[in-house]
C-alpha positions as CSV (number, residue, x, y, z in Angstrom):
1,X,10.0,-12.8,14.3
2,X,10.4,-14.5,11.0
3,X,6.4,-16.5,11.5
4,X,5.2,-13.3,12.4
5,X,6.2,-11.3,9.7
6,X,5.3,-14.6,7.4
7,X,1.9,-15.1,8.6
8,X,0.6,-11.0,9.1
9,X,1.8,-10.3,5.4
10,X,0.1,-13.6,4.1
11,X,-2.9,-12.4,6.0
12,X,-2.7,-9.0,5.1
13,X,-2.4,-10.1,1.5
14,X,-5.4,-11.9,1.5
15,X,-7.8,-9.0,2.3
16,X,-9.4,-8.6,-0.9
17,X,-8.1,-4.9,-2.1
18,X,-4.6,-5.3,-0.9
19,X,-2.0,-3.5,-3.2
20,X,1.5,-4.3,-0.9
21,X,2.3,-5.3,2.9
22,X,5.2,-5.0,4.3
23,X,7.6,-4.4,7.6
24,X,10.8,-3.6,8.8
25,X,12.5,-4.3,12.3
26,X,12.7,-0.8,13.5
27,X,14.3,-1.4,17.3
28,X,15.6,-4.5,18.4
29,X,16.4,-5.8,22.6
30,X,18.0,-8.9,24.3
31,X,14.5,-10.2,24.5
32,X,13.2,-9.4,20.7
33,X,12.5,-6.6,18.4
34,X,9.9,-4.3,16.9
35,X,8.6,-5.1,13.3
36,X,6.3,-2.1,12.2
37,X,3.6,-3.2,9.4
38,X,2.7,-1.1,6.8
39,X,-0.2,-2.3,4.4
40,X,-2.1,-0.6,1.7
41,X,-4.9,-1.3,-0.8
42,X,-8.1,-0.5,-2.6
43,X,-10.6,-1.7,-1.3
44,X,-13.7,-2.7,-2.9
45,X,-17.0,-0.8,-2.3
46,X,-20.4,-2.5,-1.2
47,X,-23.4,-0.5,-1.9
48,X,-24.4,1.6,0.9
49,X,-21.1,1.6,2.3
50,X,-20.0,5.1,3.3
51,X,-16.8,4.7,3.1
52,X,-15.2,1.3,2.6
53,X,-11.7,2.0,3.9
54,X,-12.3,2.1,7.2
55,X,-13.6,-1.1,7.5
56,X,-10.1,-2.6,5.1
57,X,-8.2,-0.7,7.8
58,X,-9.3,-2.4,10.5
59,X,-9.2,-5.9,8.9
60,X,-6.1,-5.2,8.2
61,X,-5.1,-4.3,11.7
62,X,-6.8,-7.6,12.6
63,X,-5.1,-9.4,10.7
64,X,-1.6,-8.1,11.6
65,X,-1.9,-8.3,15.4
66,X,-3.8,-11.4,14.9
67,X,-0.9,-13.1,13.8
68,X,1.5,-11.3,16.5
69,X,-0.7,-12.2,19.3
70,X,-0.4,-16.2,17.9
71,X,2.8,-16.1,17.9
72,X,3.5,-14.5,21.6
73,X,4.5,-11.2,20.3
74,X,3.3,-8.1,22.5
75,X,0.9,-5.7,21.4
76,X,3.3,-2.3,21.6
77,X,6.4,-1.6,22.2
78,X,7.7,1.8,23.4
79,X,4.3,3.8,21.4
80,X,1.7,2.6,24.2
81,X,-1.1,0.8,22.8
82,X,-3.5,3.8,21.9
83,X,-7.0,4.0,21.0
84,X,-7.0,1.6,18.2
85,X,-5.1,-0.8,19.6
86,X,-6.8,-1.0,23.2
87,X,-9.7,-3.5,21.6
88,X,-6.8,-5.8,21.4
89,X,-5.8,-5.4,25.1
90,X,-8.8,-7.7,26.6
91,X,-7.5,-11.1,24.5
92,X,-3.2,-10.0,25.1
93,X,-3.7,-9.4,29.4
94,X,-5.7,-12.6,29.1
95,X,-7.5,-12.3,33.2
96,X,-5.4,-9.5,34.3
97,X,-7.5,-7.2,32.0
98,X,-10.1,-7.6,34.6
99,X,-7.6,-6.6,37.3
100,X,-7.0,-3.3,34.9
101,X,-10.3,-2.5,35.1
102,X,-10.8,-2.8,38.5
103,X,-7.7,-0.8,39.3
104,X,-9.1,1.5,37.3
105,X,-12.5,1.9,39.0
106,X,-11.0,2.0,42.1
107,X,-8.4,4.5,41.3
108,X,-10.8,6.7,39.0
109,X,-14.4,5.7,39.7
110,X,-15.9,8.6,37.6
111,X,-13.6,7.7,34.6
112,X,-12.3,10.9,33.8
113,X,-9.1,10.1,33.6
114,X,-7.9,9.1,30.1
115,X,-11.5,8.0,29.3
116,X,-12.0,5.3,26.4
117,X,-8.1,4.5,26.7
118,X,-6.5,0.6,27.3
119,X,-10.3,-0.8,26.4
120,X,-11.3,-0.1,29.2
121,X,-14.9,1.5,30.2
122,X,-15.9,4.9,29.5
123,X,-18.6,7.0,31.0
124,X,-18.5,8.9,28.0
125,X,-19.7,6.2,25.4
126,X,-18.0,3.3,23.6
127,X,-14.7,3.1,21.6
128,X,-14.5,4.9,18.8
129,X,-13.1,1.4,16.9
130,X,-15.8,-1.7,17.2
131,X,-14.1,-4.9,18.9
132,X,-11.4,-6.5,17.1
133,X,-12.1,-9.8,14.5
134,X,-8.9,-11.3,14.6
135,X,-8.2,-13.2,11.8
């Protein structure tokens, strides 16, 4: 726990804009425990950039999970993984993403069940969050 709070703050910290990253261990098990990241910053503002933040959220997303993933920690805990976090899910299932998504073809082959959720194909368009860059 100790290299992944290390390495996701030093990352974090490096995103130009950053004001303060930080985490605390909010549940802890026999196998390991929950750290929950909080980051914040200015970031700056290219020209013709509608709105800059949500591109510094996401890096900094990147950059936090990046460094869990490195370090064998899991994606989610007790929350789920979400929207946001399902462009994550291909790269932590490794090959059994691909037996996710045919489960879920074969179990909902109109995908209208949770559509978009997991990273997982949607009838109804792409993700609302582009792939992840993991830093």
């Amino acid at each position: 726990m100790a290299a992944i709070y290390q390495e996701a703050v030093a990352a974090c910290s490096a995103l130009e804009g950053t004001l303060r990253v930080s985490a605390h261990q909010s549940h802890a098990y026999p196998d390991g425990a929950c750290l929950y990241f909080t980051f914040g910053g200015i970031p700056p503002t290219p020209d013709g950039v509608a709105n800059p933040g949500d591109a510094y959220y996401r890096a900094g997303f990147d950059a936090i999970v990046g460094a869990t993933q490195r370090h064998g920690g899991a994606l989610s805990h007790h929350h789920g993984v979400g929207i946001n976090r399902a462009r994550y899910l291909p790269e932590a299932l490794g090959t059994g993403f691909d037996v996710l998504c045919a489960i879920k073809s074969a179990l909902d082959p109109r995908g209208v069940l949770n559509p978009g959720k997991l990273g997982l194909p949607s009838p109804f368009g792409p993700a609302p969050w582009p792939p992840a860059t993991l830093l």
